[in-house]
Each structure stands twice: as C-alpha cells, then as structure tokens.
Backbone as CSV, one residue per row, in Angstrom:
resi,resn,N_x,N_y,N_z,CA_x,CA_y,CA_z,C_x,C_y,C_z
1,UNK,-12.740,19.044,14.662,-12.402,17.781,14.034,-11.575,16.945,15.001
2,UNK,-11.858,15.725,15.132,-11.179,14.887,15.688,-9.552,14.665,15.377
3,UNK,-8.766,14.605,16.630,-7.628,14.013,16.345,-6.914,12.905,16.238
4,UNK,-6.631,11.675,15.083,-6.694,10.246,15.101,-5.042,9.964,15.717
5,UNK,-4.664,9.517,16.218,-3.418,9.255,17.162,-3.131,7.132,16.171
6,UNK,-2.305,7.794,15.358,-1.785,6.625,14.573,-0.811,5.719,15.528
7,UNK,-1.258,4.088,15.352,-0.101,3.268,16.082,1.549,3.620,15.562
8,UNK,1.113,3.356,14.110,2.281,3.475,13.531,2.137,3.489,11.967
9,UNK,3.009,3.925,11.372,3.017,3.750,9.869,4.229,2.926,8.679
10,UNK,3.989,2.531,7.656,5.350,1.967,7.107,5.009,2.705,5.451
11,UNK,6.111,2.917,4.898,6.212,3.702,3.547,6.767,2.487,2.533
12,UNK,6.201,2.477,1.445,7.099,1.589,0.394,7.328,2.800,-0.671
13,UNK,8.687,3.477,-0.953,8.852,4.318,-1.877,9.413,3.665,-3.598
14,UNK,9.008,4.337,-4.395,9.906,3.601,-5.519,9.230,2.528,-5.943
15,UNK,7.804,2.185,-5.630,7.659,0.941,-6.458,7.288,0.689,-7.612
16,UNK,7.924,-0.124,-8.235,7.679,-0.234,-9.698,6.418,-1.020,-10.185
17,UNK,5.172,0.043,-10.018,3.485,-0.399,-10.255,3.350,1.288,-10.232
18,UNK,2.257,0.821,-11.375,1.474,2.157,-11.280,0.405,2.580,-10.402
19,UNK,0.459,3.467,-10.077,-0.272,4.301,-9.265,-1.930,3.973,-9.415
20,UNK,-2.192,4.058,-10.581,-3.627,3.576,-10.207,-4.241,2.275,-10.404
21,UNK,-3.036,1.295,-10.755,-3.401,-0.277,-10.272,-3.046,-0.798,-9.128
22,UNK,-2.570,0.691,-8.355,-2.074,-0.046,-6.741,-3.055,0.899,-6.213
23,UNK,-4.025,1.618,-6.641,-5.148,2.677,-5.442,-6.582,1.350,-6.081
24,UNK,-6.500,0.809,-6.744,-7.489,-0.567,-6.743,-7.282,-0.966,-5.657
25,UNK,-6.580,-1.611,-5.625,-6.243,-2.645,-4.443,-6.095,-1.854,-2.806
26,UNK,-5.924,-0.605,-3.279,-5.726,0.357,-1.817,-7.452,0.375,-1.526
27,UNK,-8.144,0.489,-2.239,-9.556,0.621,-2.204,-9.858,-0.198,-1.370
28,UNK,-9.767,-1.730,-1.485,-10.245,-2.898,-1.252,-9.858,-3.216,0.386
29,UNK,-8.951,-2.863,0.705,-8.046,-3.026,2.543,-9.198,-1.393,2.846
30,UNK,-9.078,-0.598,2.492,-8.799,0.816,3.312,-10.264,0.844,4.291
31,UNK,-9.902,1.105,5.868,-11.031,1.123,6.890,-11.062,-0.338,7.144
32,UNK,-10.405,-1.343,7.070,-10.697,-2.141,7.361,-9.599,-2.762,8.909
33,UNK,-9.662,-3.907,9.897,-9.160,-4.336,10.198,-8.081,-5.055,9.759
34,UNK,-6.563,-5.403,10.594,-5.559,-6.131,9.387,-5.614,-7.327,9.394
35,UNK,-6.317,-8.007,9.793,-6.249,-9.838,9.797,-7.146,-9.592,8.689
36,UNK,-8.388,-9.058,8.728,-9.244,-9.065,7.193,-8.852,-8.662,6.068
37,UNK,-7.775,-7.635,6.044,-7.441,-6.637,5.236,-5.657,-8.250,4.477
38,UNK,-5.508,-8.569,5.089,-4.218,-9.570,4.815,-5.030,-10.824,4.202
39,UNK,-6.131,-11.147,4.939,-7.005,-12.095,4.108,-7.300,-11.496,2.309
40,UNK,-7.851,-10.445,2.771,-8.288,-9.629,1.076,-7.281,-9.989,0.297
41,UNK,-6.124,-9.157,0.784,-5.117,-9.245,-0.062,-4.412,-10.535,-0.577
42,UNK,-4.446,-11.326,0.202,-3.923,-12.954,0.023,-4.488,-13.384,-0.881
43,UNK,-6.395,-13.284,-1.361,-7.005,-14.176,-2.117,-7.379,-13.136,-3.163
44,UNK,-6.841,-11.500,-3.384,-7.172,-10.815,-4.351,-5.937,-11.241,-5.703
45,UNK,-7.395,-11.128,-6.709,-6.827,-11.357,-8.009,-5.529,-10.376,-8.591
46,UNK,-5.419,-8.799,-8.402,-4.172,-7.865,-8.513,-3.070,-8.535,-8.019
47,UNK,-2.542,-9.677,-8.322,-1.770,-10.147,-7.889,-0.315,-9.251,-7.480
48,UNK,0.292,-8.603,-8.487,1.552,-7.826,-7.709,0.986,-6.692,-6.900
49,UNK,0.051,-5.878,-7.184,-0.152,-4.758,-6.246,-0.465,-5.200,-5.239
50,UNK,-1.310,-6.728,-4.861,-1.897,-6.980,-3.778,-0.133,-7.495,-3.066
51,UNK,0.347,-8.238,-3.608,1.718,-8.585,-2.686,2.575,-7.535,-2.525
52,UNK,2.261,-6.529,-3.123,3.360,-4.923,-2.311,2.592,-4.408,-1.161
53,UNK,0.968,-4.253,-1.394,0.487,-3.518,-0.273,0.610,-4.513,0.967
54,UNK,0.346,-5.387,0.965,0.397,-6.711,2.060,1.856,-6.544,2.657
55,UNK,3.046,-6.487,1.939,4.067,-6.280,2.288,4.673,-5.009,3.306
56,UNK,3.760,-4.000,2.566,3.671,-2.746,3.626,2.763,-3.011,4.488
57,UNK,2.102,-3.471,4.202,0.975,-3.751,5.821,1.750,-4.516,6.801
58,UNK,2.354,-5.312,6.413,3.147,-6.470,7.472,4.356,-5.761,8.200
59,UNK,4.617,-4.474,7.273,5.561,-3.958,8.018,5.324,-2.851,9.267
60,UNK,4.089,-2.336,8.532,3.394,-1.663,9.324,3.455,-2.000,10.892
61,UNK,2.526,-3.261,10.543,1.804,-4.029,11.817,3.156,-4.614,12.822
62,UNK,4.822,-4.599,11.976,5.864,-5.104,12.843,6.357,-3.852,13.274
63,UNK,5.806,-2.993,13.030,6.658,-1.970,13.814,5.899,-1.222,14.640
64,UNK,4.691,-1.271,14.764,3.686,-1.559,15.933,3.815,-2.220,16.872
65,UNK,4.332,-3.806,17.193,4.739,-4.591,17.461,6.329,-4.031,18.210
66,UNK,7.083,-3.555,17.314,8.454,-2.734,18.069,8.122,-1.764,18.807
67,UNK,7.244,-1.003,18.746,7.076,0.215,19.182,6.390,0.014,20.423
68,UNK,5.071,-0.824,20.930,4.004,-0.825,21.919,4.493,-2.351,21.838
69,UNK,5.286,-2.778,23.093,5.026,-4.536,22.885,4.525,-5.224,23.567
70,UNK,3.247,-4.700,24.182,2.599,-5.527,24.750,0.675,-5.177,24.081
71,UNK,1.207,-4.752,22.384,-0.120,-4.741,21.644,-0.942,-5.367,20.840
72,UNK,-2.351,-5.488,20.956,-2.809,-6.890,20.445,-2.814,-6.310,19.111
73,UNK,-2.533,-6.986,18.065,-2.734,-7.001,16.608,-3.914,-7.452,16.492
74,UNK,-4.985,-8.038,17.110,-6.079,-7.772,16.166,-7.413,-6.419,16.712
75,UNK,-6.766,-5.919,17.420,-7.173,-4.690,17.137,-6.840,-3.323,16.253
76,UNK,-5.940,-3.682,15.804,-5.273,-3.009,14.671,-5.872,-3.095,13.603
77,UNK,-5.916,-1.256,13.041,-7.278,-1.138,12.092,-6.062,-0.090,11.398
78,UNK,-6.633,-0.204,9.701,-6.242,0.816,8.787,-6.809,1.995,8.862
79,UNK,-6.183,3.063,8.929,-6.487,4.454,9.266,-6.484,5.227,8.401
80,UNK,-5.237,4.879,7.728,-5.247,5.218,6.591,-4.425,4.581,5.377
81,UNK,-4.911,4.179,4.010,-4.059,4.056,2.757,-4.183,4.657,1.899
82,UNK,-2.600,5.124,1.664,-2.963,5.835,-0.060,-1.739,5.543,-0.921
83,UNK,-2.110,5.814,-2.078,-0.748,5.521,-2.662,-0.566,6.784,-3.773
84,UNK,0.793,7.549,-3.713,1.346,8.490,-4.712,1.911,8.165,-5.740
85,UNK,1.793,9.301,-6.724,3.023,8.734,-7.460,3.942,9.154,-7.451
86,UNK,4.758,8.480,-8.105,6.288,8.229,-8.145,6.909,8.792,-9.372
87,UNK,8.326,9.005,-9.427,8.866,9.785,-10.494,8.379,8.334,-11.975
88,UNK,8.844,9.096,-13.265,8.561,8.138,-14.180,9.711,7.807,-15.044
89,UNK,9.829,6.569,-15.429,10.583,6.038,-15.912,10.807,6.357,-17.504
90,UNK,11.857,6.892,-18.104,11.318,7.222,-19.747,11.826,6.604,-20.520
91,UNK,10.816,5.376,-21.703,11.571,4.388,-22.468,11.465,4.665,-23.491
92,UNK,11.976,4.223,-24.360,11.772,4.309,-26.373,11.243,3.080,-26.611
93,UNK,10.458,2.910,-27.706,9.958,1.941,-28.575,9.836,2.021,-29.402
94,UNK,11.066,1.601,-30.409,11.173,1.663,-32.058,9.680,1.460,-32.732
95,UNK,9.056,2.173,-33.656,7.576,1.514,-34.195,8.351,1.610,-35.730
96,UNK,7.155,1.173,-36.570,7.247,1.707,-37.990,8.059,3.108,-38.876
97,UNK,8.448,2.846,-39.617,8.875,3.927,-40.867,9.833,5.124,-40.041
98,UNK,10.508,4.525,-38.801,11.351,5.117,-38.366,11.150,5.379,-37.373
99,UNK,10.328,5.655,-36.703,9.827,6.707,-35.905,9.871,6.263,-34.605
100,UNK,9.996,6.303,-33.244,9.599,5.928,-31.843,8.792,6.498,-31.004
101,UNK,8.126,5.336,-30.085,6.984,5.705,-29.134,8.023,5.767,-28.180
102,UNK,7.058,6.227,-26.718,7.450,6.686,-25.768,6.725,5.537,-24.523
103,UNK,7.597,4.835,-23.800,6.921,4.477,-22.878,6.988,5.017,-21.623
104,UNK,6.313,5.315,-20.887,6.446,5.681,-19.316,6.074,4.267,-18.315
105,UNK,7.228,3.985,-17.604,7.024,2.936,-16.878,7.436,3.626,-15.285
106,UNK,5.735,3.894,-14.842,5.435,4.621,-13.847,5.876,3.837,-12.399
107,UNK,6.289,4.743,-11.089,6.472,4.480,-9.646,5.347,4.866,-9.094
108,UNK,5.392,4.227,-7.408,4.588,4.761,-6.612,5.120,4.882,-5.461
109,UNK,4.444,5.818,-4.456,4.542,5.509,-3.480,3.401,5.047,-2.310
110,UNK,3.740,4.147,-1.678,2.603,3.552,-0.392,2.422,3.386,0.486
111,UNK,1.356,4.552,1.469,1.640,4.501,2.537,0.737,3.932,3.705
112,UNK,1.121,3.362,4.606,-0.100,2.939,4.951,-0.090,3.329,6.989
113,UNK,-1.206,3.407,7.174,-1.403,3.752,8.708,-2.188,3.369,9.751
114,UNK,-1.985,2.781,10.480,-2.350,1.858,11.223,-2.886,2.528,12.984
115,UNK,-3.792,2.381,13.457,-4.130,2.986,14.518,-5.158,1.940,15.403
116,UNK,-5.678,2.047,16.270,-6.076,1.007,17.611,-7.411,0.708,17.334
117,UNK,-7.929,0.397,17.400,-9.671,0.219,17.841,-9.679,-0.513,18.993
118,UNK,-10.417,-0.380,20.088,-10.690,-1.396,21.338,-11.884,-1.812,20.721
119,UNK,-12.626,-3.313,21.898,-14.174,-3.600,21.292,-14.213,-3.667,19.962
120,UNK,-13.427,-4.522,19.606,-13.729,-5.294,18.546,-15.333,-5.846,18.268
C-alpha cells in the first residue's frame, strides 16, 4: 500500500453540529482540490456545517503556508476529511402530564488533510 505524505492538517474539536449533518457536507469537498472545494462550500446550501468545514480548510491550507513557504496552494488537494463525534450534550424538555424528554445536543469533531498534487 502506498504511503500518502500529508502537507498538513487542521482539527476543529467541540463543534456544536452534529456529526452527520457535518459528514454531508464532508462528502461534497472530500478528493477534491481547495480552490474548488472553498467554492463548494461558499455556494452550498448546509449553511453552518459548510462555514465550519471551510473554516477548517482555511486553516488547514494556512498552516501549509507556515510550514512549506514557498508552496503553491493551488496544488493543494484534500486527502483526507472526516468528521467524529463528539461528547453529547444532555438537555430536559418539560412535555405533557408531567413528564420530560431528553434532548441530546450532539459535538463533532473535524478533521481535515491536505497533501500536494503536481500537474494540475
């Protein structure tokens, strides 16, 4: 098996989105280049998941930028995205004839990884 040699990576821990309305939007970037992958996300309808993953991508791509500084960003390709979950939040919700529901207001985590392509 091949060994993929990542530029760099950035983590968003703790975010308050659930896990599988932020692996939608992980779907939509993942394998892609990041000027296309920042376009997606800019004009995708998931509006908060798309502005967290974009946010980790940008950080990604700046610390690529710190790390190698004489590297072109648009050869910079997603290598990898995924997103975990996160611990859960535990709420009450008074209902009827006494009784309470339970809400879980779920975290994630998002990671994303960034690696070279030449020949664009």
């Amino acid at each position: 098996m091949e060994e993929r040699s990542f530029v760099s990576h950035a983590i968003a821990r703790f975010v308050r989105i659930s896990p599988q309305k932020a692996r939608l939007v992980a779907d939509l970037v993942r394998d892609r280049f990041v000027g296309e992958a920042l376009t997606i996300l800019h004009f995708s309808n998931k509006k908060k998941a798309s502005q967290i993953i974009e946010k980790v991508l940008r950080s990604a791509v700046a610390n690529a930028q710190q790390k190698v500084p004489n590297l072109d960003v648009d050869n910079l390709f997603i290598g990898q995205i995924y997103v975990n979950q996160g611990p859960q939040m535990k709420r009450v919700r008074p209902a009827p004839m006494g009784r309470a529901f339970r809400i879980q207001k779920k975290m994630s985590h998002v990671h994303v990884y960034l690696e070279e392509k030449k020949g664009r």
